[in-house]
C-alpha positions as CSV (number, residue, x, y, z in Angstrom):
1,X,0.0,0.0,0.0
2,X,2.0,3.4,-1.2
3,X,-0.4,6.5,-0.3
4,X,0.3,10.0,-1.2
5,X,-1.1,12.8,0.5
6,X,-1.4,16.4,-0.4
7,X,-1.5,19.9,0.8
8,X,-4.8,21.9,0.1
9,X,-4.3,25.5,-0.1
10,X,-7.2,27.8,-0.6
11,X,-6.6,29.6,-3.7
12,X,-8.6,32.8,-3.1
13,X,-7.1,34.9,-0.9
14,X,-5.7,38.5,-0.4
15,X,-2.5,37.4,-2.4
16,X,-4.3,36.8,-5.1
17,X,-6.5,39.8,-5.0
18,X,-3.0,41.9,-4.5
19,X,-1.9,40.2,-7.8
20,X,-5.2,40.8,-9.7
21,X,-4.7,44.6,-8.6
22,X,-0.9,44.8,-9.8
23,X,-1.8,43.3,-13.2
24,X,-4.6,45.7,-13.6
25,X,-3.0,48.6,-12.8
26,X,-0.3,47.9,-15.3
27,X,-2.3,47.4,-17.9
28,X,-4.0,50.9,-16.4
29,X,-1.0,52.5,-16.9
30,X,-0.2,51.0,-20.2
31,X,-3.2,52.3,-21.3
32,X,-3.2,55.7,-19.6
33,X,0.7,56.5,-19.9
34,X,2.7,54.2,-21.5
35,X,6.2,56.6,-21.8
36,X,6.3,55.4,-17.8
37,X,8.0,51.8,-18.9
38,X,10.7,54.4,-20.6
39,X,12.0,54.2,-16.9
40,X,14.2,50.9,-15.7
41,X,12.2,51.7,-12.7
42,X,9.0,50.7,-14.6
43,X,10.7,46.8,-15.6
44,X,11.8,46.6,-11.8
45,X,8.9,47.0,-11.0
46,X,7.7,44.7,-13.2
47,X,9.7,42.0,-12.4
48,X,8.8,41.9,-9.0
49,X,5.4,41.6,-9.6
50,X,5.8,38.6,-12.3
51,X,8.0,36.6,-9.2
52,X,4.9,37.4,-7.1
53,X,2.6,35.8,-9.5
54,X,4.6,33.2,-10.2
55,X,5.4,32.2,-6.5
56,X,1.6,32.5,-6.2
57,X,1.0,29.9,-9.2
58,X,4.0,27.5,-8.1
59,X,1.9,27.1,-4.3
60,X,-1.4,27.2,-5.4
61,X,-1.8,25.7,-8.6
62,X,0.8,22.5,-8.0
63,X,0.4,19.9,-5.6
64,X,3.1,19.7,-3.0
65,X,3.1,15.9,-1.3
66,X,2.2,16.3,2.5
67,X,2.8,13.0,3.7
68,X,4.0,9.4,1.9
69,X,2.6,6.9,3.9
70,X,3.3,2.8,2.8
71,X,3.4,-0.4,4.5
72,X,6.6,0.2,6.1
73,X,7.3,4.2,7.1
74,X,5.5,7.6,7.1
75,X,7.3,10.4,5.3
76,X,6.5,14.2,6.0
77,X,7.1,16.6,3.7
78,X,11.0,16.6,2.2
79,X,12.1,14.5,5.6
80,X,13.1,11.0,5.4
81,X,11.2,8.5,5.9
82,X,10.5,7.3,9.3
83,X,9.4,3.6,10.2
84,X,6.4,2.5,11.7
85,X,7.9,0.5,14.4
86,X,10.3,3.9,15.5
87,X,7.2,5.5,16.8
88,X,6.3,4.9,20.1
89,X,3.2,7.0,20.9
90,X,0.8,9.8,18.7
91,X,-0.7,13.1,20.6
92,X,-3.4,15.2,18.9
93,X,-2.3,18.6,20.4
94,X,-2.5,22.5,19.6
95,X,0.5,24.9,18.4
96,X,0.7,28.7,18.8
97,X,1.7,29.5,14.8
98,X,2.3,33.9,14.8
99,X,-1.4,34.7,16.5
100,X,-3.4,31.6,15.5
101,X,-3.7,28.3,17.1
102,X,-3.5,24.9,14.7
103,X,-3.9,21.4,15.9
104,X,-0.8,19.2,14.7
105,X,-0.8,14.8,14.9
106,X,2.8,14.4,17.0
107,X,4.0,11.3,16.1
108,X,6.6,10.8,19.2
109,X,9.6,8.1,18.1
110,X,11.3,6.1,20.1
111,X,14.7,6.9,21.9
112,X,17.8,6.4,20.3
113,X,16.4,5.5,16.9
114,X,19.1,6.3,14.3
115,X,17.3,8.9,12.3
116,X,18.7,11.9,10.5
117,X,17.1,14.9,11.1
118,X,17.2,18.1,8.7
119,X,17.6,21.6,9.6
120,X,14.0,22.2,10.0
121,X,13.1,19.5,11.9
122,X,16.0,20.6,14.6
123,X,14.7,24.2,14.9
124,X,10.5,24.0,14.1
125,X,9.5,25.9,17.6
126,X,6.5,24.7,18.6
127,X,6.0,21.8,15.6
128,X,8.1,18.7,17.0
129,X,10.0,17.2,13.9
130,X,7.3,14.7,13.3
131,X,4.1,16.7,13.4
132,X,1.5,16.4,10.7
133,X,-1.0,19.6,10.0
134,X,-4.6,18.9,10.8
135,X,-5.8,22.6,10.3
136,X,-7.4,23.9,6.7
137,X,-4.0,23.0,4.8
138,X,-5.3,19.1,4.3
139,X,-8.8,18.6,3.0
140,X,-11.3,17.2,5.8
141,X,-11.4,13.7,3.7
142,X,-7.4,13.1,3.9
143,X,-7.1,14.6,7.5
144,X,-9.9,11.3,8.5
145,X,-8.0,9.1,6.0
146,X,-4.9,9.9,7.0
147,X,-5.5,9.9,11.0
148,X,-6.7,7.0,11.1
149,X,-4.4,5.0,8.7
150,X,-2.2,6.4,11.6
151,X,-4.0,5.1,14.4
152,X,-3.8,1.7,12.9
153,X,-0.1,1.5,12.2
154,X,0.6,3.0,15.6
155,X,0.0,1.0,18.6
């Protein structure tokens, strides 16, 4: 059994409102005064606001793989993968993220498993290194699926 599962961003949102505006207000300006792109300030200018749109289309229009889960390990996000029988317990639990709280899935291993850790999962704050997202970044029918695929693998 091999099981990928992905992030869910909402699409619409105030970045993509920002980057409707920009666009418009170039074309605005193209249409209205277009000796203003006589100016290197104009292609600057610009050029920031393609790397915005296009950062915008490389989160929210391609899928980016949350979790690989198979017979044998769980992998979260770029980590490597961890084995099944390395985790010793799971807590549902809530993390202060900036002003919000999110409920993560801690998956706690057990000690003195030879795992290599990256640099994020040394220095994540309040997300242990194994924590999986259960908040509005998962759709509701993965968060189930994937909880309880969890629960079953876990003892």
């Amino acid at each position: 059994m091999n099981k990928v599962y992905y992030y869910n961003f909402k699409r619409f949102n105030l970045w993509l409102i920002f980057n409707i505006l920009l666009v418009a207000k170039v074309v605005y300006c193209i249409k209205k005064c277009p000796i203003v792109f006589a100016y290197p300030q104009s292609y600057v200018i610009l050029g920031c606001i393609f790397v915005s749109i296009a950062v915008w289309c490389y989160k929210y229009l391609m899928k980016h793989p949350l979790a690989y889960v198979n017979d044998k390990s769980i992998k979260i996000d770029h980590c490597n993968p961890l084995d099944w029988a390395d985790i010793e317990s799971t807590e549902e639990k809530v993390v202060h993220c900036g002003f919000s709280k999110m409920p993560v899935l801690i998956l706690h291993p057990k000690k003195g498993i030879d795992y290599k850790y990256n640099f994020l999962q040394k220095h994540n704050s309040g997300f242990t290194a194994f924590s999986i997202p259960l908040y509005d970044v998962i759709s509701d029918k993965d968060r189930e699926e994937l909880v309880n695929l969890i629960k079953q693998k876990v003892k």
